[in-house]
C-alpha positions in Angstrom: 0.0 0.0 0.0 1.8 3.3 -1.0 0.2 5.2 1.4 1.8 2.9 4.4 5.1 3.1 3.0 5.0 6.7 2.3 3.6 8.3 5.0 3.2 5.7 8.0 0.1 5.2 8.3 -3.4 4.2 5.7 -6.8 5.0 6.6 -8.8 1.8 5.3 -12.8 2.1 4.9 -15.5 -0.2 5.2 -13.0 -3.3 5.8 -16.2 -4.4 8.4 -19.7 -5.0 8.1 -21.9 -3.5 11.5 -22.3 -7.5 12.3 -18.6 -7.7 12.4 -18.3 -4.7 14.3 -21.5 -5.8 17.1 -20.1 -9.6 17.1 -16.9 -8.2 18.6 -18.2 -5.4 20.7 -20.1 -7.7 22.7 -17.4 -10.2 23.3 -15.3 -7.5 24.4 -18.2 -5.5 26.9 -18.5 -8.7 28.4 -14.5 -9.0 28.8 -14.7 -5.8 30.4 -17.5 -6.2 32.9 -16.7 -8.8 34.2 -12.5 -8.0 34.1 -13.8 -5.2 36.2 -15.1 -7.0 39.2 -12.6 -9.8 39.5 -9.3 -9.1 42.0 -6.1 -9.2 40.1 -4.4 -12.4 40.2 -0.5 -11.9 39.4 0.6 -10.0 36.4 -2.6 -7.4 36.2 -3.5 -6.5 32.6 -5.8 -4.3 33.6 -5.3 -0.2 33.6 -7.2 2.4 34.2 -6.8 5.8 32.9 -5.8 9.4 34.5 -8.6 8.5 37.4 -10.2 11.8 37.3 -14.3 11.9 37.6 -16.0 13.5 35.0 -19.6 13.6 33.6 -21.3 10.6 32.2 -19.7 7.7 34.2 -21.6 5.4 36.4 -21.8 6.0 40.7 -19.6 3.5 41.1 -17.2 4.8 38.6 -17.7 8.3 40.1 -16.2 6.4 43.0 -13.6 4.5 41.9 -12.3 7.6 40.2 -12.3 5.8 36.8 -13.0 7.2 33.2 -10.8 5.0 30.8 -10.4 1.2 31.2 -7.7 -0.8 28.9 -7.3 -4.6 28.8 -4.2 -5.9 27.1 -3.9 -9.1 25.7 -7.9 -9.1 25.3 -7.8 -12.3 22.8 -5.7 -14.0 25.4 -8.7 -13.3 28.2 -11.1 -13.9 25.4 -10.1 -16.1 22.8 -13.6 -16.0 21.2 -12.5 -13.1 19.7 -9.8 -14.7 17.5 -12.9 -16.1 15.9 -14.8 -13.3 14.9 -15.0 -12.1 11.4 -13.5 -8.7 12.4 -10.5 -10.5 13.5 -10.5 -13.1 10.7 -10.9 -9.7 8.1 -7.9 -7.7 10.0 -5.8 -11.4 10.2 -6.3 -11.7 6.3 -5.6 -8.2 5.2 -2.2 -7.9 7.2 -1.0 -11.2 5.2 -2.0 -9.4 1.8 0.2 -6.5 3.1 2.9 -7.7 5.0 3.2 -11.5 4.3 3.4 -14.3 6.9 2.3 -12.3 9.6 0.3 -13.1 13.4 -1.1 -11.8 16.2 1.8 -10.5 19.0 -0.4 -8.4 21.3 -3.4 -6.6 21.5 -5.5 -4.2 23.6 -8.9 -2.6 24.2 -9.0 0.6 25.0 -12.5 2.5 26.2 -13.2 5.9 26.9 -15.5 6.7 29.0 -18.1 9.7 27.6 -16.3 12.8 28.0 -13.2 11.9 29.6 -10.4 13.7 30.5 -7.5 11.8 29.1 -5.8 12.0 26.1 -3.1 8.9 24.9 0.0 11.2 24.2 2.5 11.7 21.0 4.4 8.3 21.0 6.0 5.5 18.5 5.2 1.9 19.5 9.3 0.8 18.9 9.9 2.9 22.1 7.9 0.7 24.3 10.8 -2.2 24.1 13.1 -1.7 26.3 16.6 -2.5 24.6 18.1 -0.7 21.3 18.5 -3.8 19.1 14.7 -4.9 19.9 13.2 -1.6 19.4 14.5 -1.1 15.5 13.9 -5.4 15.4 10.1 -4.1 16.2 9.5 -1.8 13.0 10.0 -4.3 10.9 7.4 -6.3 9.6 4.8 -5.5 12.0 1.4 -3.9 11.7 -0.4 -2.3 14.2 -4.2 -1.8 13.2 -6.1 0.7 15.0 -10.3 -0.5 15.1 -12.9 1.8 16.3 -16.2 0.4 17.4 -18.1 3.2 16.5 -17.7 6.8 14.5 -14.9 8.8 15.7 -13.4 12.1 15.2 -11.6 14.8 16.7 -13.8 15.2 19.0 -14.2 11.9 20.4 -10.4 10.7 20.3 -9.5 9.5 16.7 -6.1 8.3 15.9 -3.6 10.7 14.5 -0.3 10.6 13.3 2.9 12.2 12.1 3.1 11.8 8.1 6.6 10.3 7.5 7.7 10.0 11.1 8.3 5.8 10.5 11.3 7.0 8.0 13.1 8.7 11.1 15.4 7.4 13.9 13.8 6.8 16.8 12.7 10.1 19.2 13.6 10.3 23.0 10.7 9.5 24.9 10.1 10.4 28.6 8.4 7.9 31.0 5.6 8.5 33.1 3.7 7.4 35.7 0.0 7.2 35.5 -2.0 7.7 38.3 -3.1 3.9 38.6 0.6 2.8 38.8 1.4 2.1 35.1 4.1 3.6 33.2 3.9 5.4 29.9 5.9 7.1 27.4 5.3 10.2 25.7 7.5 12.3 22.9 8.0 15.9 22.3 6.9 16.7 18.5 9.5 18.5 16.3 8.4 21.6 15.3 7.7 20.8 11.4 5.6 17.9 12.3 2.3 17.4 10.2 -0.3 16.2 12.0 -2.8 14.8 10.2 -6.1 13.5 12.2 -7.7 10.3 10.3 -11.9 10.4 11.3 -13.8 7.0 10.4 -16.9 6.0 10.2 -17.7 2.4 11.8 -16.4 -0.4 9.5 -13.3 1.7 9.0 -9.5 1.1 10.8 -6.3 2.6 10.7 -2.6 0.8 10.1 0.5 2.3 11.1 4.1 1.4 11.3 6.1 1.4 14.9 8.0 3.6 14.1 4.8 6.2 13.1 4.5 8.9 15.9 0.6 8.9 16.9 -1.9 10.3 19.3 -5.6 10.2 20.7 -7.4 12.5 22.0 -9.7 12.6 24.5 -13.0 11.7 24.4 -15.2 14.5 24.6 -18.3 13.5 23.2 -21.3 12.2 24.8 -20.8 7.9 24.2 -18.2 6.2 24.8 -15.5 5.8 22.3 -14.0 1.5 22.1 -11.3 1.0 19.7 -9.5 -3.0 19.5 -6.3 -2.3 19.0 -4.1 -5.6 16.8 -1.0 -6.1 16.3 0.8 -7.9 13.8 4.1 -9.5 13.0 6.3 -11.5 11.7 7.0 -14.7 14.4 4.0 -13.3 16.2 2.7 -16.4 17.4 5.9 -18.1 18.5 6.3 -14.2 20.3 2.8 -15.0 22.7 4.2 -18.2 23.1 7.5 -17.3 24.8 5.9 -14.7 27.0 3.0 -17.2 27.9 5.7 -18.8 29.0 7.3 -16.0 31.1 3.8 -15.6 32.4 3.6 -11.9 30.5 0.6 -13.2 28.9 -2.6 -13.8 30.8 -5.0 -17.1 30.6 -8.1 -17.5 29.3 -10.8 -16.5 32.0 
């Protein structure tokens, strides 16, 4: 796809049907609710965003403080998703693009109705830890981006830096968040383009690692659920070491 390689990043439409869209949505609501009110048992994959009340949460999230949940490894918790046809679609298409690819990791990530927290400028690569891993993790890999419902601007859409993947690698500060998880956010040069990608349901967005992105926060009045997949090359044997190192959680 020439807009992947030139800029990054590709803005695919109507990939999904609104079946395929509802079949996962459910599986995934029902991951988070119950997710929610279990205790954590070892390695919790469970975070919780900036923990800031706002408008439109529940009592008990008023309580709790909580106004963006994120499960990683979602298909691992769920494997019912792996057999959905928005998985099977997004499985298929990143072999036509990038060859004998799988599954490494994914997440779900849901913002509450007008939330307060914004995912900040960052490239995926700068997540591993070590040099030679981070520029081993921008090649072949795809990371697809899936919204569960319309997005824009306003409600948090994805948006990128054209060109950024063709870069080295920026220096990216770590942060705590305030449920105890550590992030990483970048400092944008100052002839960045920014370029926000809105998309109606159906539609997804693939980027690079290397592609410096953002979402904002969700300021409109549902919540905004994006399924977020990546793909690589090994991806499978990947899960299977870290199922192994107990990085990777069990099925519930």
């Amino acid at each position: 796809m020439e807009a992947l390689d030139l800029n990054g990043f590709a803005v695919v439409r109507d990939l999904f049907t609104s079946d395929d869209i509802r079949e996962a949505e459910i599986l995934l609501d029902e991951l988070c609710v119950n997710l929610q009110s279990r205790p954590p048992e070892g390695r919790d994959h469970r975070f919780y965003g900036e923990m800031r009340p706002v408008d439109g949460l529940t009592a008990q999230d008023h309580a709790d403080g909580i106004d963006q949940f994120e499960v990683r490894y979602a298909a691992s918790f769920e494997p019912r998703l792996l057999e959905t046809r928005l998985f099977r679609r997004c499985e298929a298409y990143a072999r036509a693009l990038c060859g004998d690819v799988s599954r490494s990791f994914d997440h779900a990530i849901i913002k509450s109705a007008r939330n307060v927290t914004e995912t900040p400028w960052h490239q995926d690569a700068a997540f591993h830890r070590f040099g030679a891993a981070r520029q081993a993790a921008r090649l072949k890999r795809l990371h697809f981006w899936i919204p569960l419902q319309d997005v824009g601007p306003e409600s948090g859409c994805m948006e990128f830096i054209a060109g950024s993947h063709r870069n080295p690698l920026l220096h990216h500060d770590r942060f705590q968040r305030s449920s105890g998880t550590m992030g990483y956010a970048t400092t944008l040069p100052d002839d960045s383009r920014r370029v926000a990608c809105p998309l109606s349901v159906g539609g997804l967005t693939v980027h690079l690692p290397g592609t410096v992105h953002y979402c904002g926060r969700n300021a409109s009045d549902r919540p905004r659920k994006a399924w977020i997949i990546q793909f690589a090359r090994f991806g499978e044997v990947q899960l299977f070491f870290k199922r192994l190192a107990g990085w990777v959680p069990k099925a519930l």
